[in-house]
N, C-alpha and C positions, 0 to 999 in steps of 0.2 A: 848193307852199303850199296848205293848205285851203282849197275856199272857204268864204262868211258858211253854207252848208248844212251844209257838212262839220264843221265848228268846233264844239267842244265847250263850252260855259260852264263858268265854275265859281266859288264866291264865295270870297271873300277876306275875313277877319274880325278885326280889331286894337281891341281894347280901349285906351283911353287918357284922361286926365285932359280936363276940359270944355277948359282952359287951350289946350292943344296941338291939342284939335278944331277950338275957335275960331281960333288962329293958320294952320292947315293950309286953314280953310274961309275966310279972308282971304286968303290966297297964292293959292288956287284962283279966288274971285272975282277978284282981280287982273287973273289968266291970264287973265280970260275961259274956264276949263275948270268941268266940275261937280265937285265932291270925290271924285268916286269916278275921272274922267279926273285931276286931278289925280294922284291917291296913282298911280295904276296907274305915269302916264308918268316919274311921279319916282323911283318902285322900279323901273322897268325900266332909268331913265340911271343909276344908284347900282351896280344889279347887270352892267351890260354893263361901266361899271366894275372895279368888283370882279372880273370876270371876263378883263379883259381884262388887269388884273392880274396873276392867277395865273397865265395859260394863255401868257404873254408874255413870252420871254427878254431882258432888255436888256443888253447891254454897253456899254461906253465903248469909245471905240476901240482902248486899248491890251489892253482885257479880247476884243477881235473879233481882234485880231492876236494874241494868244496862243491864243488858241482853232483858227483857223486854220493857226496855227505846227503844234500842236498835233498837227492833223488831218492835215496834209501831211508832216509828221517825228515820226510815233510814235517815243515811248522803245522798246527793247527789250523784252520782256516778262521780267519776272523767272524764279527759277526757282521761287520760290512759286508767283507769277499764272500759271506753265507747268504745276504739280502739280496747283492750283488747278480748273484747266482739264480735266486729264487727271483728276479724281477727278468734276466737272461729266459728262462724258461719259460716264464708264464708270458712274456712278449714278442720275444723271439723267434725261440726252437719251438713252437707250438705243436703237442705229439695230435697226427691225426687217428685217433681210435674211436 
């Protein structure tokens, strides 16, 4: 991790209604944070969120036991997904030897 030397700043700039400044600079005094601690710490919980979201596979248990099923008893490969495969190679991944 960078240290306070290393660390780069950079500003963060959001336009928005008086309405919404003033409710966001209530939430903030609340917290006891400054508005600018505020906004940071609430887009970061929001985004680790969101992030954790997307980057996060869930299943239910019977969706982990097919998965698993799955993975330990592959189907056969068709003779498509075999052709498939052999036209992948010979176009594709071309071996240099």
């Amino acid at each position: 991790m960078a240290s306070n030397a290393d660390r780069k700043e950079t500003r963060l700039v959001a336009r928005t209604s008086t309405e919404i400044q003033e409710i966001i600079q209530r939430a903030a005094n609340y917290s006891g944070a400054s508005l600018s601690q505020f906004l940071i710490e609430s887009a970061m919980e929001k985004a680790r969120i969101v992030i954790e979201r997307t980057e996060t596979l869930r299943l239910s248990m019977a969706g982990a036991d097919a998965l698993f099923s799955a993975l330990e008893n592959p189907p056969k490969a068709s003779k498509k997904a075999l052709k498939a495969a052999r036209h992948y190679k010979d176009t594709v991944n071309v071996d240099n030897h």
